[in-house]
C-alpha positions as MATLAB code, in Angstrom:
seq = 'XXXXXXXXXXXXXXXXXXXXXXXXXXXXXXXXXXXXXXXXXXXXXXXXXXXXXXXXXXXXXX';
ca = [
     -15.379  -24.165  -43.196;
     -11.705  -24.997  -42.246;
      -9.853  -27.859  -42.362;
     -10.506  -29.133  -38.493;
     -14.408  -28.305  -39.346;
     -14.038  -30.824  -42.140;
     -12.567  -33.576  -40.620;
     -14.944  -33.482  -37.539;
     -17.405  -34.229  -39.957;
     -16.019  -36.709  -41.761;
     -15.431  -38.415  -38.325;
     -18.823  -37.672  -37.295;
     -20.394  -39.209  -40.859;
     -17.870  -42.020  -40.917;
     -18.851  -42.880  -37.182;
     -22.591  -42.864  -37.496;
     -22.379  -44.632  -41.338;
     -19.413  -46.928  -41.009;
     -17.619  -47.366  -37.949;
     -15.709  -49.856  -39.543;
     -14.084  -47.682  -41.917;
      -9.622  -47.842  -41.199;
      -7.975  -44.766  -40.777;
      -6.926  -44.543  -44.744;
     -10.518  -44.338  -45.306;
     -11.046  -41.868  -43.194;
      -8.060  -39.930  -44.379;
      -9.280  -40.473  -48.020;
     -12.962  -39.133  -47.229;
     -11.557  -36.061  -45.453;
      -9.352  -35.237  -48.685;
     -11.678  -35.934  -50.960;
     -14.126  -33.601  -48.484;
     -11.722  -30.796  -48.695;
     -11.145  -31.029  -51.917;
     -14.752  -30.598  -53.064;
     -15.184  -27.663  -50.257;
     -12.540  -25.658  -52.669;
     -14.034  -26.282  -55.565;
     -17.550  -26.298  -54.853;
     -19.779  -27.336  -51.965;
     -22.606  -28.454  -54.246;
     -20.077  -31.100  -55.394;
     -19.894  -33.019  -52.577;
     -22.902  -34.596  -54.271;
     -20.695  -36.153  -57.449;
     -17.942  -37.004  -55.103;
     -20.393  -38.939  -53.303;
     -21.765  -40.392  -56.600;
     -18.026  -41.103  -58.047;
     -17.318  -42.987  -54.807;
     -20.578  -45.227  -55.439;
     -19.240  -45.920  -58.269;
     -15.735  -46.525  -57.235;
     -17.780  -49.821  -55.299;
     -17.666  -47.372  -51.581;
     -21.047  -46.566  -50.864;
     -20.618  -44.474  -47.569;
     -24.763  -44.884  -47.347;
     -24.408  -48.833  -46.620;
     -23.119  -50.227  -43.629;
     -22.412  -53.883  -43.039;
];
């Protein structure tokens, strides 16, 4: 998966979960995407917890 990959699905999640996510977000999300990609797909899955915890819950939308 390349970089574009990853950020059309981070646009794709971040429209369908929170379209009111800003653009930092967004930016954010797709880093911290990438980031897991190289490391590991499988953790995607602690990212995702670690940003629950951080008080972003990308599963909730207003």
């Amino acid at each position: 998966m390349d970089p574009y990959e990853i950020e059309r699905a981070v646009r794709f999640l971040v429209t369908v979960l929170a379209p009111e996510v800003d653009a930092d977000m967004r930016r954010h999300m797709r880093d911290v995407f990438f980031a897991a990609w190289e490391t590991n797909v499988s953790s995607l899955r602690l990212t995702l917890a670690s940003a629950k915890i951080s008080g972003y819950d990308p599963c909730v939308v207003s």
